[in-house]
PyMOL commands that place a pseudoatom at each C-alpha (Angstrom):
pseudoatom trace, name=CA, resn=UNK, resi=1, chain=A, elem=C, hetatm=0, pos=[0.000, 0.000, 0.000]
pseudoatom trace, name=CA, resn=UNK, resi=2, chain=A, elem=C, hetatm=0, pos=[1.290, 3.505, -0.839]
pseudoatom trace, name=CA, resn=UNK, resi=3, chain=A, elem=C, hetatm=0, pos=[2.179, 5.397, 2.343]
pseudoatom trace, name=CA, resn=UNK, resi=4, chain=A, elem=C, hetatm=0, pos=[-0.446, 8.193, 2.967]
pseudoatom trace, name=CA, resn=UNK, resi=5, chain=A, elem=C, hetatm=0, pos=[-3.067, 6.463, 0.342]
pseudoatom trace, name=CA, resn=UNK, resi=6, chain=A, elem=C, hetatm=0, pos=[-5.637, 4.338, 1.078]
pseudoatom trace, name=CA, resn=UNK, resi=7, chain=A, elem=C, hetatm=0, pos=[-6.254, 2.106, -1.719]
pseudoatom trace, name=CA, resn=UNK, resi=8, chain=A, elem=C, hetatm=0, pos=[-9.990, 1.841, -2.250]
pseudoatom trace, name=CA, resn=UNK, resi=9, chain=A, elem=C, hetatm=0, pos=[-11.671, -0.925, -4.965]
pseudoatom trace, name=CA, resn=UNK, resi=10, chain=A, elem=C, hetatm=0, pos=[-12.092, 0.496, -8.769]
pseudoatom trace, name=CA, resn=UNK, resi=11, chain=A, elem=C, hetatm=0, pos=[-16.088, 0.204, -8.000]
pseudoatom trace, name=CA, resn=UNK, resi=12, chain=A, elem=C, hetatm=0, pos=[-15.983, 2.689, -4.949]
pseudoatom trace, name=CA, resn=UNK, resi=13, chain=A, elem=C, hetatm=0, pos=[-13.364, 4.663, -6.643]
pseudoatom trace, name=CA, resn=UNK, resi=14, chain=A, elem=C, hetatm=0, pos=[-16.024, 5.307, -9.685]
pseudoatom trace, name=CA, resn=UNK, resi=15, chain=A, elem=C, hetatm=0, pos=[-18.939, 5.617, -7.673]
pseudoatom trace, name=CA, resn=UNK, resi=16, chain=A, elem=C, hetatm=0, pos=[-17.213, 8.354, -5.065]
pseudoatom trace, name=CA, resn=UNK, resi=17, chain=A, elem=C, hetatm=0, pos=[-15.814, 9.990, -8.105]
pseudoatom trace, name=CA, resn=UNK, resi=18, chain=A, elem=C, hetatm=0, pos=[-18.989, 10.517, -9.804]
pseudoatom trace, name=CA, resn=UNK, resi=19, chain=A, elem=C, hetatm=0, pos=[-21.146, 11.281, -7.183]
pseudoatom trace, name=CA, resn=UNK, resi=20, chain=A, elem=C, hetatm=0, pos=[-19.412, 14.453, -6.015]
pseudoatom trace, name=CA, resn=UNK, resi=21, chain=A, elem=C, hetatm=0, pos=[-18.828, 15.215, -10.155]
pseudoatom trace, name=CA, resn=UNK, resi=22, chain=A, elem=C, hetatm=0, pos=[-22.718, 15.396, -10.359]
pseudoatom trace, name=CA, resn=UNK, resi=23, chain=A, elem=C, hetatm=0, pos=[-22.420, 17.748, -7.234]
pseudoatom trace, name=CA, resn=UNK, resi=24, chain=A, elem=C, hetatm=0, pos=[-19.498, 19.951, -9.106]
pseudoatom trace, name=CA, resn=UNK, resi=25, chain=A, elem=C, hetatm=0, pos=[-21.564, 20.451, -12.106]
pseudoatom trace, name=CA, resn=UNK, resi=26, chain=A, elem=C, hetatm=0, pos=[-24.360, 22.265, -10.100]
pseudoatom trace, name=CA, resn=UNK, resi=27, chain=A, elem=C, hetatm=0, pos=[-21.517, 23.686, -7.098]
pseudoatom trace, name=CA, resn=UNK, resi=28, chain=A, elem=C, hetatm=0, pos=[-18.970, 25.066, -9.886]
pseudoatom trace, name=CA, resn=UNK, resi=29, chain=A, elem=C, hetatm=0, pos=[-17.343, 27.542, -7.734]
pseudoatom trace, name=CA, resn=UNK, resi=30, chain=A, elem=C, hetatm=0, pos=[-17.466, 25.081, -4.407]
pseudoatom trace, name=CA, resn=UNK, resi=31, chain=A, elem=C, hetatm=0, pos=[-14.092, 24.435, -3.536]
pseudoatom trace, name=CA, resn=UNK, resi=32, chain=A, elem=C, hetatm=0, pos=[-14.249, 21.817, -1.224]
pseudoatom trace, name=CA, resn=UNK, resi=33, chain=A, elem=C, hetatm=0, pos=[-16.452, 19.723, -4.220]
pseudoatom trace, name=CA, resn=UNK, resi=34, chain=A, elem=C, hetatm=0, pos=[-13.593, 20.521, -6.581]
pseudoatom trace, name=CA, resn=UNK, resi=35, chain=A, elem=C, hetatm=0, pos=[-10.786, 19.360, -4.431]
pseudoatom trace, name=CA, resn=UNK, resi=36, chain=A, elem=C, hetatm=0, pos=[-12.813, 16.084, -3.456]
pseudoatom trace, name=CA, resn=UNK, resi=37, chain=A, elem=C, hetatm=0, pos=[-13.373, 15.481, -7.425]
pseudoatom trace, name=CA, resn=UNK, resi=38, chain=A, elem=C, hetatm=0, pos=[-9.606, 16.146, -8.321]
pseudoatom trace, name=CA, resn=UNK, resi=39, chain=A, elem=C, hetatm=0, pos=[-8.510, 13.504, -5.353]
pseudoatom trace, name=CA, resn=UNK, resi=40, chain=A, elem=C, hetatm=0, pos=[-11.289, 10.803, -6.706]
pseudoatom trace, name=CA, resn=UNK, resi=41, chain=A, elem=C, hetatm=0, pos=[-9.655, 11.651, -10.082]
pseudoatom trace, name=CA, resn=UNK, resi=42, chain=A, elem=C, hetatm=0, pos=[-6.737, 11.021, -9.267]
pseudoatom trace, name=CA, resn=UNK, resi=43, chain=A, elem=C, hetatm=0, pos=[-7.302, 7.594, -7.547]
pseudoatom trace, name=CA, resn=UNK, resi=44, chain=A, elem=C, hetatm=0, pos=[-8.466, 6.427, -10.394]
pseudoatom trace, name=CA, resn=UNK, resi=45, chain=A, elem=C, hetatm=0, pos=[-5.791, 7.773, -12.878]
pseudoatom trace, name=CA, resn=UNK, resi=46, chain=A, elem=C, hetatm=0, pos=[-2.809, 6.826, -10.468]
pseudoatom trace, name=CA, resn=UNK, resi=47, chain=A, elem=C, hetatm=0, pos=[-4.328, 3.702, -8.736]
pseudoatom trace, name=CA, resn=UNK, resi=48, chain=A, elem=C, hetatm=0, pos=[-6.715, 1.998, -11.365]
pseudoatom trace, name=CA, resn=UNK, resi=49, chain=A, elem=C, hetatm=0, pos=[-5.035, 3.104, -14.450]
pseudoatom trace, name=CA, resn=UNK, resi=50, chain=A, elem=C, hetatm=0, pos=[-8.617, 5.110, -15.580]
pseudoatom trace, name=CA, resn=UNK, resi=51, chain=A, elem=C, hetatm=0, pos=[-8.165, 7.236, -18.222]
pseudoatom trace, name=CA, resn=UNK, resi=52, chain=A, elem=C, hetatm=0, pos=[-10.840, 8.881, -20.667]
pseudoatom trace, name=CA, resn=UNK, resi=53, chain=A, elem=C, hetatm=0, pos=[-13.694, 8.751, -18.529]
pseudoatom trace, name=CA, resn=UNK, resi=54, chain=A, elem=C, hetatm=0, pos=[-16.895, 9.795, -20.116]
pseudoatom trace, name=CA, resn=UNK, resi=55, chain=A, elem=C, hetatm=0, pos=[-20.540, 9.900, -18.276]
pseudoatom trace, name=CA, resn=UNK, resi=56, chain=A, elem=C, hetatm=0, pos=[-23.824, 9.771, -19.951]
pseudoatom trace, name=CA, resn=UNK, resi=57, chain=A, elem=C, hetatm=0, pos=[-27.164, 9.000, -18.038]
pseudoatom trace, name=CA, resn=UNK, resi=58, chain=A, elem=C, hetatm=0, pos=[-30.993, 8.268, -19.007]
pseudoatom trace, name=CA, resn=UNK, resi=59, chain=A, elem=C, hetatm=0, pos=[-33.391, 8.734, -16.344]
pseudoatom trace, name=CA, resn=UNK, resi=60, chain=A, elem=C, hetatm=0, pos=[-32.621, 5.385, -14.451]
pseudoatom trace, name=CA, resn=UNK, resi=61, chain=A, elem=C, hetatm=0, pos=[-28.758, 4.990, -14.653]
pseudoatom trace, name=CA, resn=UNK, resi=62, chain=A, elem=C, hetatm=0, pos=[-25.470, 6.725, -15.245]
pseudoatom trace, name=CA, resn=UNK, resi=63, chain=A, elem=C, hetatm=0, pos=[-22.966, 5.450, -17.198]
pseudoatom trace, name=CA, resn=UNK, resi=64, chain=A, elem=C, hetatm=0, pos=[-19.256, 5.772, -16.985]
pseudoatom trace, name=CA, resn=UNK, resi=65, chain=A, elem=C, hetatm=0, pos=[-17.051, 4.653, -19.913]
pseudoatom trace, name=CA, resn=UNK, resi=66, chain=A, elem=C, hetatm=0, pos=[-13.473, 4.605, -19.723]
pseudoatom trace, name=CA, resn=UNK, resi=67, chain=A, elem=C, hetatm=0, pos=[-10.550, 3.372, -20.609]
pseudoatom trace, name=CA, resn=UNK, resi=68, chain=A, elem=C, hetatm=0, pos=[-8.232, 0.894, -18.652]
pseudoatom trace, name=CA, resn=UNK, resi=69, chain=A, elem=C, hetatm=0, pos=[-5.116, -1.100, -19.612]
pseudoatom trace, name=CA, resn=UNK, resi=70, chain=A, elem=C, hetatm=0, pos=[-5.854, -0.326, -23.600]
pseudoatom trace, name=CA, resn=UNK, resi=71, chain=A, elem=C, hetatm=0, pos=[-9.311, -2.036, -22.787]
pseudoatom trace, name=CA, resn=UNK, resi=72, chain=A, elem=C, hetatm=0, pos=[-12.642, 0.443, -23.208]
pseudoatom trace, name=CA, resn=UNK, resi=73, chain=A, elem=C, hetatm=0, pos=[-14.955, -0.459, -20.379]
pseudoatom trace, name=CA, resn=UNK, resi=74, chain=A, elem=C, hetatm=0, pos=[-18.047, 0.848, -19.347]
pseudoatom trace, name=CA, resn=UNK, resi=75, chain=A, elem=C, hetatm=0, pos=[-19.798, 0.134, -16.083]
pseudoatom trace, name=CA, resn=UNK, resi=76, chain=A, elem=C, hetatm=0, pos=[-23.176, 1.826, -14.253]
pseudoatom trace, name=CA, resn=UNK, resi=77, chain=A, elem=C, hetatm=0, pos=[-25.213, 2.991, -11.448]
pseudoatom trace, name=CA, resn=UNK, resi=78, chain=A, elem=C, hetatm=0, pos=[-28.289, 3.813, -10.438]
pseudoatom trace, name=CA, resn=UNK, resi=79, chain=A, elem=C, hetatm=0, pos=[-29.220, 7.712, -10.437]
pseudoatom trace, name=CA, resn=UNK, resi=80, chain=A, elem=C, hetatm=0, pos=[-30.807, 7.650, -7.027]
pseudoatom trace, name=CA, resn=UNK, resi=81, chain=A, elem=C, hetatm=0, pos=[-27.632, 6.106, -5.261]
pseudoatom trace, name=CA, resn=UNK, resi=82, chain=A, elem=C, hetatm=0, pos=[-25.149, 8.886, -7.092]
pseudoatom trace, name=CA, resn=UNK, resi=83, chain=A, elem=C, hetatm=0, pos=[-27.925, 11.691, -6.571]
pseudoatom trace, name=CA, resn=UNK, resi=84, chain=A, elem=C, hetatm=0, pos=[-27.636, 11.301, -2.490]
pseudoatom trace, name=CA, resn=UNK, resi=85, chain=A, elem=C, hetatm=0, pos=[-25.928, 13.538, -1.977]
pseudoatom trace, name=CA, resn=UNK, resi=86, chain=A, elem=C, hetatm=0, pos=[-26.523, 16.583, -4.690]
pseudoatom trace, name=CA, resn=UNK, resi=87, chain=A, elem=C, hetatm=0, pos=[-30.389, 15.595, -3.657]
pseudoatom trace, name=CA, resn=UNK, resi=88, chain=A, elem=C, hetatm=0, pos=[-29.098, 16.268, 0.377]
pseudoatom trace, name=CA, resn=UNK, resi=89, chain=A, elem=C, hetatm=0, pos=[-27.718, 19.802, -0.072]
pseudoatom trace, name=CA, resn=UNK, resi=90, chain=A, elem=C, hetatm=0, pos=[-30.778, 20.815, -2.129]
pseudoatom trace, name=CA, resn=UNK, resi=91, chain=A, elem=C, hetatm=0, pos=[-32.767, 19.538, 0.867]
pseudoatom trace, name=CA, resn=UNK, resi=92, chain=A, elem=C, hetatm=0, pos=[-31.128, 21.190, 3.149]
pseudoatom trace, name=CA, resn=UNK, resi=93, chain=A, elem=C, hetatm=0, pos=[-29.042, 23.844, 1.584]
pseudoatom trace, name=CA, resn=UNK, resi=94, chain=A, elem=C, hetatm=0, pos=[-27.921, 25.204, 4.969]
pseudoatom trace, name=CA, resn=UNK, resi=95, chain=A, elem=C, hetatm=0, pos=[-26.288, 22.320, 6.549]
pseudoatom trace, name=CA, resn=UNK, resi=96, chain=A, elem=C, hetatm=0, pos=[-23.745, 22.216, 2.706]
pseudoatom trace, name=CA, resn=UNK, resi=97, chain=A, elem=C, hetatm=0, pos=[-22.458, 25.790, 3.040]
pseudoatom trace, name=CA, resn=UNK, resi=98, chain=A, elem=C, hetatm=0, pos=[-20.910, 26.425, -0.170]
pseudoatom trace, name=CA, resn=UNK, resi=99, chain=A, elem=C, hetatm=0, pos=[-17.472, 27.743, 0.206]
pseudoatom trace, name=CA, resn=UNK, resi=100, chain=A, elem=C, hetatm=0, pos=[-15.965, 29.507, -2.880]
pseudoatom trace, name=CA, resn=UNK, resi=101, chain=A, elem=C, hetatm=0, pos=[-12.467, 30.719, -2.899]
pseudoatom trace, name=CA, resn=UNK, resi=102, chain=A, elem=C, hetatm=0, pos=[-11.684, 33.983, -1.945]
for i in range(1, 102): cmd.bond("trace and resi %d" % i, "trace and resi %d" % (i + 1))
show_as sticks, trace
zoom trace
């Protein structure tokens, strides 16, 4: 294991990656939401090999394509499991102070 990392499965790496993208694309000028996608991003470029990652979605699922040892894969989830959280802070907006950079 890489001192300082924790090495987390490809699966959790996707799904913690795009859940807090889906939050970035509403929260563009959060800071804390684009610090938490860059580390998921990275953990999946340094640790999983994941490279051209592309997300599309219909109204059940999202789907993440990429691209891992020269192999395209593609894998999915459901959009109420990766909405959680955006769905959470429209809830309750106050609790998710959004914190843009000064």
């Amino acid at each position: 294991m890489m001192e300082g990392k924790v090495m987390m499965s490809l699966q959790d790496a996707l799904y913690n990656w795009l859940t807090i993208k889906v939050v970035l694309d509403v929260r563009q000028d959060d800071v804390a939401a684009v610090e938490t996608e860059t580390m998921f991003y990275e953990i999946l470029r340094e640790q999983h090999g994941v490279s051209h990652i592309e997300v599309s979605k219909d109204d059940d699922m999202y789907y993440i394509s990429f691209d891992q040892n020269g192999e395209r894969k593609t894998t999915r989830f459901p959009c109420d499991l990766i909405e959680v959280m955006l769905n959470q802070i429209n809830e309750e907006p106050e609790k998710f102070p959004n914190y843009p950079e000064i």
